[in-house]
C-alpha positions as protocol buffer text, in pm:
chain_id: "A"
residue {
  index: 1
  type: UNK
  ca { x: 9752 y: 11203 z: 10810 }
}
residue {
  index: 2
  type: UNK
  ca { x: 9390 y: 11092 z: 10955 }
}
residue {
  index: 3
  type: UNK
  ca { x: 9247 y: 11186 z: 10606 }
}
residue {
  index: 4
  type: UNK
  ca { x: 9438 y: 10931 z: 10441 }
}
residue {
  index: 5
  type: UNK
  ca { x: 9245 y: 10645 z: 10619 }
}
residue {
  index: 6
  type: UNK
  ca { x: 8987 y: 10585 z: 10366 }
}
residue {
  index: 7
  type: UNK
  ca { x: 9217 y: 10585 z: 10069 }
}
residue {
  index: 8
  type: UNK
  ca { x: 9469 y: 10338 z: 10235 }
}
residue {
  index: 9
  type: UNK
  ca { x: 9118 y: 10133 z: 10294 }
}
residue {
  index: 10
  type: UNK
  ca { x: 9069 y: 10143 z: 9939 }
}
residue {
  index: 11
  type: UNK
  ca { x: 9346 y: 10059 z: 9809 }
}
residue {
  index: 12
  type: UNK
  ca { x: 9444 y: 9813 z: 10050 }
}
residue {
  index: 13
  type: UNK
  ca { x: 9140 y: 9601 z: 9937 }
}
residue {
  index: 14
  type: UNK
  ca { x: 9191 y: 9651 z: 9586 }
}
residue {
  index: 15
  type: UNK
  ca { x: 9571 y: 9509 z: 9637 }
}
residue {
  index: 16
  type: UNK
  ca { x: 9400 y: 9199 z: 9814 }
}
residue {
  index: 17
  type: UNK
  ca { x: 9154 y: 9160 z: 9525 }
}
residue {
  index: 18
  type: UNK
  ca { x: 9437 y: 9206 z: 9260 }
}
residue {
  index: 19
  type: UNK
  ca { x: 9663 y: 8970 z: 9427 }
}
residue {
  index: 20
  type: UNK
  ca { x: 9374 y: 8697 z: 9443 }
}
residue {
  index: 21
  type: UNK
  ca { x: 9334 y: 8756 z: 9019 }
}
residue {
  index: 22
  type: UNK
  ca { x: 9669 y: 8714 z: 8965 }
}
residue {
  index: 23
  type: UNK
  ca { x: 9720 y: 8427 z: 9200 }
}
residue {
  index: 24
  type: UNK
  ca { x: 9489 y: 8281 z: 9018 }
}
residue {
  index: 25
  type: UNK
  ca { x: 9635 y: 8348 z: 8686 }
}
residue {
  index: 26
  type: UNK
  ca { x: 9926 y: 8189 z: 8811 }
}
residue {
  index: 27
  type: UNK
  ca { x: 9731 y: 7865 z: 8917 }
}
residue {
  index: 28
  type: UNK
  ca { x: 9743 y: 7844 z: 9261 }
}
residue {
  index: 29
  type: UNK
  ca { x: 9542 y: 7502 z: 9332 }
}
residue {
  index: 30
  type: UNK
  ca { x: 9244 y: 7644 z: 9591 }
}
residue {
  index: 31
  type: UNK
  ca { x: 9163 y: 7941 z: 9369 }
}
residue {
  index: 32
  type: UNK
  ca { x: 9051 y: 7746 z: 9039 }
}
residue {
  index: 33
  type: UNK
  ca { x: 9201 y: 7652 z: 8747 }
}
residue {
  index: 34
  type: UNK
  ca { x: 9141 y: 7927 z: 8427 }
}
residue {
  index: 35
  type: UNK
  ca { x: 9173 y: 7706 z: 8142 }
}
residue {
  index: 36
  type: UNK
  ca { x: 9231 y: 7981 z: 7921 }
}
residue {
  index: 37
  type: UNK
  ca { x: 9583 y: 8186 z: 8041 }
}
residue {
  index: 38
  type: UNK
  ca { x: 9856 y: 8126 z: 7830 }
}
residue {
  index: 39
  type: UNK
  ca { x: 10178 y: 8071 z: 7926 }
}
residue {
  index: 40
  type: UNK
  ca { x: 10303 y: 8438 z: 7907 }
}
residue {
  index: 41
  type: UNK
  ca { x: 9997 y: 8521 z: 8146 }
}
residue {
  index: 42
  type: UNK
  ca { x: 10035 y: 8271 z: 8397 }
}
residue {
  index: 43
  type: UNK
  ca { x: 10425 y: 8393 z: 8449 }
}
residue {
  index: 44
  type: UNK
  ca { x: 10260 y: 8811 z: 8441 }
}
residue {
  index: 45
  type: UNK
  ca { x: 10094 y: 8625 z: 8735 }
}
residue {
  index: 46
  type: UNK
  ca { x: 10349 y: 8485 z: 8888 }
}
residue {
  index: 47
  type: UNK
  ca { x: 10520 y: 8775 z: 8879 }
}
residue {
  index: 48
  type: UNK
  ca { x: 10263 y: 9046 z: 9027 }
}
residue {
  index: 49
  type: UNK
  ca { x: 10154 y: 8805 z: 9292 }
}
residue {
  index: 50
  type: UNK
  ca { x: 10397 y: 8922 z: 9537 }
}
residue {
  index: 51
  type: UNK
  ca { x: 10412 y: 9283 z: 9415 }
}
residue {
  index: 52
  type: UNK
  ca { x: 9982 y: 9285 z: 9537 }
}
residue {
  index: 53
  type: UNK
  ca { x: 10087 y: 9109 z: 9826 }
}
residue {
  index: 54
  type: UNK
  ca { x: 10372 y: 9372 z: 9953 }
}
residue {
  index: 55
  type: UNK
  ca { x: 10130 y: 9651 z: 9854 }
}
residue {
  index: 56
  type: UNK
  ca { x: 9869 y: 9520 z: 10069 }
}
residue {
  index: 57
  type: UNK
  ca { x: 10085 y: 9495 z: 10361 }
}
residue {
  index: 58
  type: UNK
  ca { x: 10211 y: 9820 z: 10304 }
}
residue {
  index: 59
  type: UNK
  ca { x: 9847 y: 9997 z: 10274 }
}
residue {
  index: 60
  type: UNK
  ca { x: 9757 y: 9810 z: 10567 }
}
residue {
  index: 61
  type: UNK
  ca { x: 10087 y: 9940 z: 10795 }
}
residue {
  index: 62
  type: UNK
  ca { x: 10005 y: 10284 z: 10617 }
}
residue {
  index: 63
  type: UNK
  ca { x: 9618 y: 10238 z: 10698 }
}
residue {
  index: 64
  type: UNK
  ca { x: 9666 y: 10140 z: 11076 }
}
residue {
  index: 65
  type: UNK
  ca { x: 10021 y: 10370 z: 11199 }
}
residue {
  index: 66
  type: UNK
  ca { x: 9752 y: 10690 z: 11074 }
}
residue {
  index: 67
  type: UNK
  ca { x: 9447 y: 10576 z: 11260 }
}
residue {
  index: 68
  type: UNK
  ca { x: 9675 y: 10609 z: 11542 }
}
């Protein structure tokens, strides 16, 4: 399970960075304002927001139960 580290890592950060793109899709104030999402994308980002988020959390509890 040790080997799995560095891809839990990975895409534990990429989850983060997703969840930050579609945050801001969704216009959360403190991230910026895109002036150019339609209304279909800012709901895609509403949407996936939380699906990044509980992927994070779930690459991080994978990332730190293996380095055990």
């Amino acid at each position: 399970l040790v080997e799995r580290n560095p891809l839990h890592l990975v895409f534990g950060v990429v989850a983060v960075l997703m969840m930050l793109v579609n945050a801001n899709q969704a216009g959360i104030p403190f991230l910026g304002n895109h002036p150019k999402v339609s209304p279909n994308g800012r709901n895609v980002g509403i949407v996936f927001t939380p699906f990044w988020l509980v992927a994070a959390i779930l690459n991080w509890l994978a990332f730190t139960y293996t380095s055990l």
